[in-house]
C-alpha positions in Angstrom: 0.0 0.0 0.0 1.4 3.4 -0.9 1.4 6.4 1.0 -1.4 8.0 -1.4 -3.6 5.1 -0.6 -3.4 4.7 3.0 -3.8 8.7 3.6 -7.0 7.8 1.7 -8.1 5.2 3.3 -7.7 7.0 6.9 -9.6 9.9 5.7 -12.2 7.2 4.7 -12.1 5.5 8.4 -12.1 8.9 9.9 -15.4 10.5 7.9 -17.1 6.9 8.6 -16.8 7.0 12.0 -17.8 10.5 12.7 -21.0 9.9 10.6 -21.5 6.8 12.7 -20.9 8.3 16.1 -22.8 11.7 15.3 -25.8 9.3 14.5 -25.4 7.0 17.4 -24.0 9.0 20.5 -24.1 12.6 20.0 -25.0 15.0 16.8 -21.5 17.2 17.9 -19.5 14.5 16.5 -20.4 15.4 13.1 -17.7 17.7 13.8 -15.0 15.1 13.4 -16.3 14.4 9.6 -16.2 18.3 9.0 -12.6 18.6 10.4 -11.6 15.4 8.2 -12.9 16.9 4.5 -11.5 20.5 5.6 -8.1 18.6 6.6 -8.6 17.3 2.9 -9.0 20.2 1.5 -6.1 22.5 2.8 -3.8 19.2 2.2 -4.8 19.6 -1.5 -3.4 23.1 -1.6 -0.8 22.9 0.5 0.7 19.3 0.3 0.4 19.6 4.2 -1.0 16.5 5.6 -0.7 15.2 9.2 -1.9 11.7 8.5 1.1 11.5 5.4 3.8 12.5 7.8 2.7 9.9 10.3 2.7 7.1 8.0 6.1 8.1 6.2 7.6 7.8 9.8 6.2 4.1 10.2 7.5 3.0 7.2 4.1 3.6 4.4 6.5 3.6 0.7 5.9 7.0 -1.0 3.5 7.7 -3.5 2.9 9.9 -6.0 0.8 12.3 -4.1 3.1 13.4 -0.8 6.2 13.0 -0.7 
């Protein structure tokens, strides 16, 4: 799995489980889905992602996408 695909994948996880928990324990944790596509949006501009830098450090190959 590349670097690109895992970031992905996260993103996926994280927007999931917000949706989820908004809908089963409290409305407020809608906010974790709005922090993840705003996250994905400034990473798109900027080439600035969190997520990337944590998976480079355990070892995630690079992809085309962050480097």
């Amino acid at each position: 799995m590349t670097l690109d695909r895992a970031v992905m994948a996260f993103a996926g996880v994280v927007v999931l489980l917000g949706i989820a928990l908004s809908l089963t324990v409290h409305p407020y944790w809608i906010g974790l889905t709005a922090f993840a596509g705003l996250n994905m949006i400034q990473a798109s501009f900027t080439g600035f992602c969190p997520a990337a830098m944590v998976f480079k450090a355990m070892g995630v190959e690079a992809g085309c996408a962050f480097k």
